[in-house]
N, C-alpha and C positions, 0 to 999 in steps of 0.2 A: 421209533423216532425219538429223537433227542428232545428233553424238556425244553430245551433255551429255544432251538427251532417249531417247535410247537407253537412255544410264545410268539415267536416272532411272525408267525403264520397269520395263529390269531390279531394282533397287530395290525399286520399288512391288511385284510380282511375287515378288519371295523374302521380302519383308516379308508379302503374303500369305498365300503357302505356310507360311511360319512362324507366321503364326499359326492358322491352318488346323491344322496340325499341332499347334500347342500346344492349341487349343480338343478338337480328336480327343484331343489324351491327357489335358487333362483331366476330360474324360466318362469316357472309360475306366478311369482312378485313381480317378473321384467314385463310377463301378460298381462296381471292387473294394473300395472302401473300405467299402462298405454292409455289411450296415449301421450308421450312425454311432454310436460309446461313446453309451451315456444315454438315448439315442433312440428311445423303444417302438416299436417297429411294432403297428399294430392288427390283428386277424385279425375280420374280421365277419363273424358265423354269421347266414343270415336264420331261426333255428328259434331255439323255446326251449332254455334249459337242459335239457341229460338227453337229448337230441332224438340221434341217432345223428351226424348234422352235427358237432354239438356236442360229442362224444364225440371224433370223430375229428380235429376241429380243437386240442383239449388236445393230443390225443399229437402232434402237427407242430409245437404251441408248444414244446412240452418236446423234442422232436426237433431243433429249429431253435436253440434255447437250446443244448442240449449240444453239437450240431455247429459250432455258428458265434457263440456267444456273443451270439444274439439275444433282446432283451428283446419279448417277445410276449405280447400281450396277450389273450383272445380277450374280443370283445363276441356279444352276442347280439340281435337284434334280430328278434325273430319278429312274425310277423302280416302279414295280406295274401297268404297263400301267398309269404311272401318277398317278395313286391313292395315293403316299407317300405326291407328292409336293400339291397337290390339299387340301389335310386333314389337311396340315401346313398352309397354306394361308387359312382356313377354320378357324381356330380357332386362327389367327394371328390378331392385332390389326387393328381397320379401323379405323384407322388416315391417311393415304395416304402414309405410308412409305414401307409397304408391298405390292406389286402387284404380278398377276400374269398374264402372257402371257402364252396360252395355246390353245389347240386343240380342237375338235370335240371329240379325245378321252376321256379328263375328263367330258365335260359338257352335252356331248350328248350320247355317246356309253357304254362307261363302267357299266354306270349302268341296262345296258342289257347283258352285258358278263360279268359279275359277281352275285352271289347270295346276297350278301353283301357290298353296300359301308360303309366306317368309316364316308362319309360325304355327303351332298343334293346338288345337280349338280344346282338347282336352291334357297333352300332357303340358302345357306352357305355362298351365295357371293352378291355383290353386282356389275354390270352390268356395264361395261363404255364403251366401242365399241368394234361393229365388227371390222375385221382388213384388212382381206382376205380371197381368195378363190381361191386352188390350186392345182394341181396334183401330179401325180405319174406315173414314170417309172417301165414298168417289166423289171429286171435287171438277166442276166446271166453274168456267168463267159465268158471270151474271148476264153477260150479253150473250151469251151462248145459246143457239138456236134448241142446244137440246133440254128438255126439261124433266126428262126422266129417260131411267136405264132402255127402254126400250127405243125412246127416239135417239138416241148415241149409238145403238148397234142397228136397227135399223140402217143409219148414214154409213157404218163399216160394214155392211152387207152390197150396200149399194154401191161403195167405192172401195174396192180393198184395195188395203197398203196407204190409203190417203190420211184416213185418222193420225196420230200418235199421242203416247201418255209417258208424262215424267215421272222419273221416279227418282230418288234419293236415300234409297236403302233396298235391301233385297226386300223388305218385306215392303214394301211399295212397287217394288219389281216384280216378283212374286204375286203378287195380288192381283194384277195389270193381266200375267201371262195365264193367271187360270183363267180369271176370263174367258179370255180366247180362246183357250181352251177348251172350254165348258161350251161357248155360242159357235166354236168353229169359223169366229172371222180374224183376220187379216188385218191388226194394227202395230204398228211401228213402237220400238219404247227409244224413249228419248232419256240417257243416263244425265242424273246429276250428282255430285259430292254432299249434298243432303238434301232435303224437304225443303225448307225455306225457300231455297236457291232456285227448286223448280216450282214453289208456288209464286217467285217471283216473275218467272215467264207466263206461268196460267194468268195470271193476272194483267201480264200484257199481252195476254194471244199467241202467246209462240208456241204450245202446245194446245191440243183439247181436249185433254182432262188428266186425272191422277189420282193416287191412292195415297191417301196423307194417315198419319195416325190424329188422334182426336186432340190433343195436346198442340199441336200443330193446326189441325181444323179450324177450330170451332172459335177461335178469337177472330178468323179469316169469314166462318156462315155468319156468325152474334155481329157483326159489324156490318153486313151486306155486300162481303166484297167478292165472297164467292159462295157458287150453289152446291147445296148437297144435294148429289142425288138416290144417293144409299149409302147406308154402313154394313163393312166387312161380314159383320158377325152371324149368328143365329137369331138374334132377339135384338129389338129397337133399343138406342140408348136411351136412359133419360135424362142428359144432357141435351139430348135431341129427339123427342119423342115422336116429332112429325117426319123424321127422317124413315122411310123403308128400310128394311132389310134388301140385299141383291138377291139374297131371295125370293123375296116375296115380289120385286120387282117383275120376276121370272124366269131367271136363272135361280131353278130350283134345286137346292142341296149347296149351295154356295154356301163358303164357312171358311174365312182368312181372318188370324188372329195373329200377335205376337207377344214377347214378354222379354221381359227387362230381370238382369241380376248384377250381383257385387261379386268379384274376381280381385283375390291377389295374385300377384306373380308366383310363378313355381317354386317349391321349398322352403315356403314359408312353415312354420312348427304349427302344431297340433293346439299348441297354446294359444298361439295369437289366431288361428282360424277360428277359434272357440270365442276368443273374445270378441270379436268383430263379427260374428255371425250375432252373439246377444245384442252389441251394439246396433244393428239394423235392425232387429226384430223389435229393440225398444222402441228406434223411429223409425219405426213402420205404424206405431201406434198413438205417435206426437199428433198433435190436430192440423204443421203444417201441411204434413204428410196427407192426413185426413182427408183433409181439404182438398187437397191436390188430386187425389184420387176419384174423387165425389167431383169435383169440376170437370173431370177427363173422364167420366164414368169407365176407368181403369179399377181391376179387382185385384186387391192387394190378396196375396200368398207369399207366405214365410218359408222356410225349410230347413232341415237341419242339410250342413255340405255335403254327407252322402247322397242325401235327398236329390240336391242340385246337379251331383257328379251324375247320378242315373237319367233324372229328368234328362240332360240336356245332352246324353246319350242316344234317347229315346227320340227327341227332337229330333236331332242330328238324321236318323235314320226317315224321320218325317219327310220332313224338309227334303231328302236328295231324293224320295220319293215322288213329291210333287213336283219337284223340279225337274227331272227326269221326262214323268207322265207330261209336263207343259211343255217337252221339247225342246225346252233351253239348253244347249251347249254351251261348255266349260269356256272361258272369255281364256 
């Protein structure tokens, strides 16, 4: 080989590598820089306002605000079981200004209680952490004849198909259907576009009872406006320590939880999931956060995004399991 082509090989080659190296650091400068003065980021809640989502997505605003000088916005875009806001931050730009704070609804269930989604619970998005892991109150009206789990199924034994229970998310859906499941009676689920909306009928009789998360509950039990009659989980809250387990009520082995994470949009870089994954792990450990979680007796869990990407695979496989075994067919 010729000297002068040599040279110019070499040349071509470190003019490469340099800019190779400059393109590498400025991804990595354009990552910490994030996120940019002026620049909202969107946080997209798929549940109404008031919705427990929605609750916990303000405290990560104002968490992310005090930590990092982030201007956060949170939207709300309920309806569809979440499929509206899910299909929007699916084909929403991943640059890091669009996120979405969501449930077990969109990323793990829905695509078992529906025939169709507009979007892929796994390939649509991009993964930044787990968040939490949280329960559910069964919630009657105060005037409500029943005053525990037994005299509510009792009344569905005695009149089947006459009950019904609202719901506002699969995992208020889901919760209703094991039930059933588990006692072998005969109640109606009555859909609603979120929590709120169907604690707004419990509250005037149009339904008789429901599965709320605690975020949603317990400002409705703490004020007297509606009764608990047990929580979802394994063990009593201590937000609510006089509340039973549906457990222990009598429906024995009863166990419905859910859990909340941060998703950007598909093809976001390696850099900015990195970033935004440290950014939640910082406020996850702010005190509004804290707080929020300790009031909801909601158990904070972090993850790195492979973490999240397996978890909510795992899920996935739960979820159309139970959903399945409770006999619900695809809407």
């Amino acid at each position: 080989m010729q000297p002068a082509r040599r040279a110019g090989l070499r040349a071509i080659a470190v003019l490469s590598l340099g800019l190779g190296l400059g393109f590498a650091a400025a991804t990595s400068c354009a990552a910490a820089a994030y996120p940019a003065s002026g620049k909202p980021i969107t946080l997209i809640v798929p549940f109404g306002a008031g919705s427990g989502t929605d609750q916990q997505a303000r405290a990560y605003a104002q968490a992310l605000n005090e930590e990092f000088g982030a201007d956060v916005v949170v939207e709300n875009k309920g309806g569809a079981s979440g499929m509206i806001a899910a299909q929007y931050v699916a084909r929403a730009p991943a640059d890091g200004y669009t996120l979405m704070l969501t449930t077990n609804t969109t990323q793990a269930a829905d695509e078992h209680l529906f025939k169709k989604l507009a979007y892929d619970p796994v390939k649509d998005f991009t993964p930044i952490t787990l968040l939490a892991k949280g329960y559910m109150f069964l919630l009657v009206n105060p005037k409500s004849p029943y005053k525990s789990v037994s005299d509510l199924l009792a009344a569905a034994r005695k009149a089947p198909g006459k009950l019904n229970f609202g719901s506002g998310s699969s995992s208020s859906r889901v919760a209703g259907e094991l039930l059933k499941q588990m006692t072998g009676t005969d109640i109606v689920n009555v859909p609603y576009t979120s929590n709120p909306k169907s604690i707004v009928d419990l509250l005037g009789g149009q339904i008789d009872f429901m599965f709320a998360d605690a975020s949603t509950a317990l400002p409705q039990i703490n004020g007297g406006k509606l009764r608990a009659l047990a929580v979802s989980g394994t063990k009593r809250l201590p937000s609510a320590p006089n509340v039973p387990t549906v457990s222990e009520s009598g429906v024995k082995g009863y166990d419905m939880s859910y859990w909340t994470a941060a998703y950007l949009p598909k093809g976001a870089t390696p850099e900015l999931q990195q970033r935004l994954n440290q950014m939640f792990i910082k406020a996850s450990a702010s005190q509004v956060v804290k707080t929020y979680y300790t009031n909801t007796s909601a158990e904070a869990i972090t993850t790195t995004p492979a973490e999240l990407m397996q978890f909510q695979i795992a899920e996935s496989k739960k979820w159309g399991d139970i959903i399945k075994k409770a006999g619900i067919k695809p809407e």
